[in-house]
C-alpha positions as CSV (number, residue, x, y, z in Angstrom):
1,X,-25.9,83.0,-44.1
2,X,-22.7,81.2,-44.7
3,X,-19.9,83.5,-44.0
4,X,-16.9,84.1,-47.1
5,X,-13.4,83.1,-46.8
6,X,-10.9,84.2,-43.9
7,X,-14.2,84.9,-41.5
8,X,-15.0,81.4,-40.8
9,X,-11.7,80.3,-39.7
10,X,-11.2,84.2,-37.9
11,X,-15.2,83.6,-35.8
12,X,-13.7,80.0,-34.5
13,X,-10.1,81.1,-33.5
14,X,-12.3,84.2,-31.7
15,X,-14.8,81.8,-29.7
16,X,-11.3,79.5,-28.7
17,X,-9.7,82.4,-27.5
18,X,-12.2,83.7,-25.5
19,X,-13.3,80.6,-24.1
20,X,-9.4,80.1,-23.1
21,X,-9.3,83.6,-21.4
22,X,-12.6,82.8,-19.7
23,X,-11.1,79.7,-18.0
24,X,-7.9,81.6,-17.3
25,X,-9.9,83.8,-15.6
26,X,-12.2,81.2,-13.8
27,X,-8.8,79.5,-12.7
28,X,-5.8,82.0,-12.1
29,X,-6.7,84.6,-9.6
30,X,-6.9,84.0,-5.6
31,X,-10.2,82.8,-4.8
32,X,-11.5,82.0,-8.5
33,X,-14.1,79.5,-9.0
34,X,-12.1,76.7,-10.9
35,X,-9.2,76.6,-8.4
36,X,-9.2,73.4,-6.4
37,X,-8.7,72.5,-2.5
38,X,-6.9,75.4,-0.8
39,X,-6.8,77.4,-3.5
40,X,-4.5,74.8,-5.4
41,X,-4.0,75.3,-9.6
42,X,-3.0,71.7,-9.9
43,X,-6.2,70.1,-8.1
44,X,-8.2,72.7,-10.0
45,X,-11.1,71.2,-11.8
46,X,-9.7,72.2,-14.8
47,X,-6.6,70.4,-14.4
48,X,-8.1,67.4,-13.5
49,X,-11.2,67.5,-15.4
50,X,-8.8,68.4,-18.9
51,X,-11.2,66.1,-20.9
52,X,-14.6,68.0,-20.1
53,X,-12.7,71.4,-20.6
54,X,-11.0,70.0,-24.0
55,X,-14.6,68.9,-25.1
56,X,-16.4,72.1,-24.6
57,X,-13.3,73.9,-26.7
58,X,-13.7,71.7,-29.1
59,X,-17.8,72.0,-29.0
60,X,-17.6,75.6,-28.9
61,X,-15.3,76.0,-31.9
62,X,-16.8,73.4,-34.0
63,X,-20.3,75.1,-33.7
64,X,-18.9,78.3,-34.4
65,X,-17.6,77.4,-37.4
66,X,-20.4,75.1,-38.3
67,X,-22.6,78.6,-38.0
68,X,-19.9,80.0,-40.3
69,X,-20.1,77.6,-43.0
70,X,-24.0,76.9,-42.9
71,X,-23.7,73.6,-41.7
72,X,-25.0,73.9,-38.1
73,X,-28.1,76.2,-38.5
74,X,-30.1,75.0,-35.5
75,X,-28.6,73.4,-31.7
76,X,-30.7,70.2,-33.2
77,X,-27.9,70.2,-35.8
78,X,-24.7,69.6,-33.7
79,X,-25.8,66.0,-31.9
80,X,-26.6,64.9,-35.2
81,X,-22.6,65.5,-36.7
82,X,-21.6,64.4,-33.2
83,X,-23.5,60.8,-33.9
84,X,-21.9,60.8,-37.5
85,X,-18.6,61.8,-36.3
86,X,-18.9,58.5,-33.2
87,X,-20.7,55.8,-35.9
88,X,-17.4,55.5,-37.6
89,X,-15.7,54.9,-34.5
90,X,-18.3,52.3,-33.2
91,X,-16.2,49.3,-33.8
92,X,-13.0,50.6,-32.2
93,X,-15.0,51.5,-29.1
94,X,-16.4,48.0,-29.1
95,X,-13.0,46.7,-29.6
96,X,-11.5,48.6,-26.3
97,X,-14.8,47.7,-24.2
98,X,-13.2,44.0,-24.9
99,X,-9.9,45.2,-24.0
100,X,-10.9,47.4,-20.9
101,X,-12.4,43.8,-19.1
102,X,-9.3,41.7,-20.1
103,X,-7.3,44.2,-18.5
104,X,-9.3,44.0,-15.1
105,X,-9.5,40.8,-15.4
106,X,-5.8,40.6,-15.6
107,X,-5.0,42.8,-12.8
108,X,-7.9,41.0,-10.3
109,X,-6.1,38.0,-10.6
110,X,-2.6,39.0,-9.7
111,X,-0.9,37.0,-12.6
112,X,1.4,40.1,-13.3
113,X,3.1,39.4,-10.1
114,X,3.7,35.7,-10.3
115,X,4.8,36.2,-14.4
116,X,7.5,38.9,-13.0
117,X,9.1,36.1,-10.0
118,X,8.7,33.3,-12.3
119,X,10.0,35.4,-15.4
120,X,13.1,37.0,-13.3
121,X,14.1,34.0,-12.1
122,X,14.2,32.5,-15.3
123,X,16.5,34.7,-16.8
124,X,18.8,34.8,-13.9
125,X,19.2,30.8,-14.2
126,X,19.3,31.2,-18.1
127,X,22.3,33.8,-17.6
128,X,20.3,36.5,-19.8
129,X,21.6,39.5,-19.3
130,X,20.4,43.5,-19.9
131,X,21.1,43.6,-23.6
132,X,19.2,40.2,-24.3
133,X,16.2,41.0,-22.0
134,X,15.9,44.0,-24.1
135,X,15.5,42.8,-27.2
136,X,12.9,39.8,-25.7
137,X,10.9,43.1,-24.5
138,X,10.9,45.3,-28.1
139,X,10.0,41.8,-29.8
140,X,6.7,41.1,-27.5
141,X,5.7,45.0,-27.1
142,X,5.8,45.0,-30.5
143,X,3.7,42.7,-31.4
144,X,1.4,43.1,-28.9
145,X,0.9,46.9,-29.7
146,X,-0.3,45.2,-32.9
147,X,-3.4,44.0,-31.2
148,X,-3.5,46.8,-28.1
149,X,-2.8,50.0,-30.0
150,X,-3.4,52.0,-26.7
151,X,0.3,53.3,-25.2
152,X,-1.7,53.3,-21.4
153,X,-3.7,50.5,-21.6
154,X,-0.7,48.1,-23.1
155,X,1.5,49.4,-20.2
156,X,-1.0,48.4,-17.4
157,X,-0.6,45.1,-18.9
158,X,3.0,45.0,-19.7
159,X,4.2,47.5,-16.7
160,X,3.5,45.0,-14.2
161,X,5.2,42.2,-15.2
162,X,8.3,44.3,-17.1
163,X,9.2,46.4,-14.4
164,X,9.5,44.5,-11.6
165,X,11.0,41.4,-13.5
166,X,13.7,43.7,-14.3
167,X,13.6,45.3,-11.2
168,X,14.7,41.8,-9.8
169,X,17.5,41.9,-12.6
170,X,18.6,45.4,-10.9
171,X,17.3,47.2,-14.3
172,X,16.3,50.4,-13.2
173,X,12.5,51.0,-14.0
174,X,12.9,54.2,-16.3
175,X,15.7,51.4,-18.4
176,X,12.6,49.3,-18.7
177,X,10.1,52.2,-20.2
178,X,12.4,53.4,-22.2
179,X,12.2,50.4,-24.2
180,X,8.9,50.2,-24.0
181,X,8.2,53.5,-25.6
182,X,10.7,52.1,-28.6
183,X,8.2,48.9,-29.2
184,X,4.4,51.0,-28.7
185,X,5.4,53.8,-30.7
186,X,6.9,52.4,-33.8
187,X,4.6,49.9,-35.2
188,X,1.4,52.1,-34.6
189,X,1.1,53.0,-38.5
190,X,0.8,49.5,-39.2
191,X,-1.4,48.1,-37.1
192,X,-5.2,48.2,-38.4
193,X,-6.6,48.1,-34.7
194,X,-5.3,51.8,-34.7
195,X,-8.1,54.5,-35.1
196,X,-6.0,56.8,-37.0
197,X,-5.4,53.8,-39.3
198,X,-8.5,53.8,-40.2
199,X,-9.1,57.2,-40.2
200,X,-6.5,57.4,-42.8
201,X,-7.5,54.6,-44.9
202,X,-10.5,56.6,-45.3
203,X,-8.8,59.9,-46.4
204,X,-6.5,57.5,-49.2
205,X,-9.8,56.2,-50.2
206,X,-11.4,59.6,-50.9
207,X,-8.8,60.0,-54.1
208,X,-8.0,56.6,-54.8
209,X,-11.2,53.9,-54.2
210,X,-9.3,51.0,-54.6
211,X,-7.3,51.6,-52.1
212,X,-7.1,49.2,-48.9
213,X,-5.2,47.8,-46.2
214,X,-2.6,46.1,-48.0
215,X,-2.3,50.1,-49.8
216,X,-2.1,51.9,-46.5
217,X,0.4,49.0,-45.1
218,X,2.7,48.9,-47.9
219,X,3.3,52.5,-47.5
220,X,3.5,52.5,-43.6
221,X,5.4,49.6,-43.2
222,X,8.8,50.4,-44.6
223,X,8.8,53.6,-42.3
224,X,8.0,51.7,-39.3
225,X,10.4,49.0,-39.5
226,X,13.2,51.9,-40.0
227,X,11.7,53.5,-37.1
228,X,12.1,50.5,-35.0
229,X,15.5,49.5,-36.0
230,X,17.0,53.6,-35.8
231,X,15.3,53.4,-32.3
232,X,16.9,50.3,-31.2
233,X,20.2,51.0,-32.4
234,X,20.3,54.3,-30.3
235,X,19.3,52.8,-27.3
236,X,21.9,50.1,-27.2
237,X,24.6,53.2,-28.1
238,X,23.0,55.4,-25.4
239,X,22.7,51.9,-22.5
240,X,26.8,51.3,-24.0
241,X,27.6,54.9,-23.0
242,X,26.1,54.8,-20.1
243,X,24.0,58.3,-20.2
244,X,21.7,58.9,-17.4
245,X,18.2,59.3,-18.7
246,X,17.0,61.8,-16.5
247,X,18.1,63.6,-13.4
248,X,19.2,61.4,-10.7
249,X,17.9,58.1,-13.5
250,X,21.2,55.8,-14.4
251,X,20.5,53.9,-17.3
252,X,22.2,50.9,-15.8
């Protein structure tokens, strides 16, 4: 019988916090189960098995509170919301499968390498210096995290032809991720390769059914274009002032 108010959300919180305390306790003490190699916390299986322990937290909660609300009555019942939850997410996952093998094809062939000599050398003849290299980097990451929406999989393809073309430029590598993170992170509410684009599209279309991507894009837009040019501008002021980014990490 479904449970009233408070109690659902109170059963779930319960089952995560004990299944937190039982992998604390699997984990923590000398000579635990979980720990890894030499009694190591960082090699744990936990640590480097996060996505299996993340799944079975959110497994466990979501069946608790699927008991709570009378939606999961029977174990038959939770494979059968996991398939809905995944059917909507098909075509993304088809769309990174296509991804996935033009990024090994990419780093099989080497072509990062000879893009970074040719590319370096091509700005030193061309007399490009720092500030100009940066903006040539924002305006391809940029566009390309239109089509590659995934911050690690549009590095493995960018990182190894950025970083050491700068490298050759005597750009420091952090300099060169720095500007990287401006260009992935700003333009990912306006791209509709992004899952949560989707996802979100669907929400607006839950109160408003004429919504659609030209809706969604004409709201996200504007904020990402601020994003990008507030993000810019303090970069360039923090490069100018030459503030380390990190411990021991010049910026030029």
């Amino acid at each position: 019988m479904p449970l009233p108010g408070m109690k659902r959300l109170r059963h779930a919180g319960l089952a995560l916090l004990g299944y937190a305390v039982l992998v604390v306790v699997a984990m923590i003490p000398p000579g635990a189960p979980l720990r890894g190699k030499g009694g190591s916390i960082v090699q744990s299986p936990v640590l480097t098995g996060i996505a299996v322990v993340l799944a079975m937290a959110f497994l466990l909660v979501g069946a608790v509170y699927g008991r709570a609300v009378g939606t999961v009555r029977t174990g038959r019942d939770i494979p059968d919301h996991m398939a809905k939850g995944l059917r909507e997410m098909a075509p993304i996952l088809v769309l990174f499968f296509a991804i996935s093998q033009f990024l090994a094809h990419f780093k099989w062939t080497g072509v990062g390498e000879v893009m970074a000599i040719r590319g370096a050398d091509l700005l030193k003849s061309a007399g490009i210096t720092g500030p100009v290299a940066f903006l040539g980097v924002l305006a391809v990451c940029t566009l390309i995290n239109l089509l590659v929406t995934s911050g690690s999989a549009q590095w493995a393809l960018v990182g190894p032809v950025f970083v050491p073309m700068f490298m050759l430029l005597d750009i420091p590598p952090e300099v060169t991720q720095a500007v990287y993170r401006i260009a992935d992170s700003c333009t990912n509410a306006a791209t509709p390769m992004s899952a949560y684009f989707v996802m979100t599209l669907g929400v607006i279309q839950r109160y408003r059914r004429s919504a659609g991507i030209g809706t969604l894009l004409s709201l996200t837009l504007p904020l990402c274009l601020v994003m990008l040019v507030t993000w810019t501008l303090l970069f360039y002021a923090w490069w100018a002032l030459g503030i380390p980014l990190g411990p021991g990490v010049p910026v030029r």
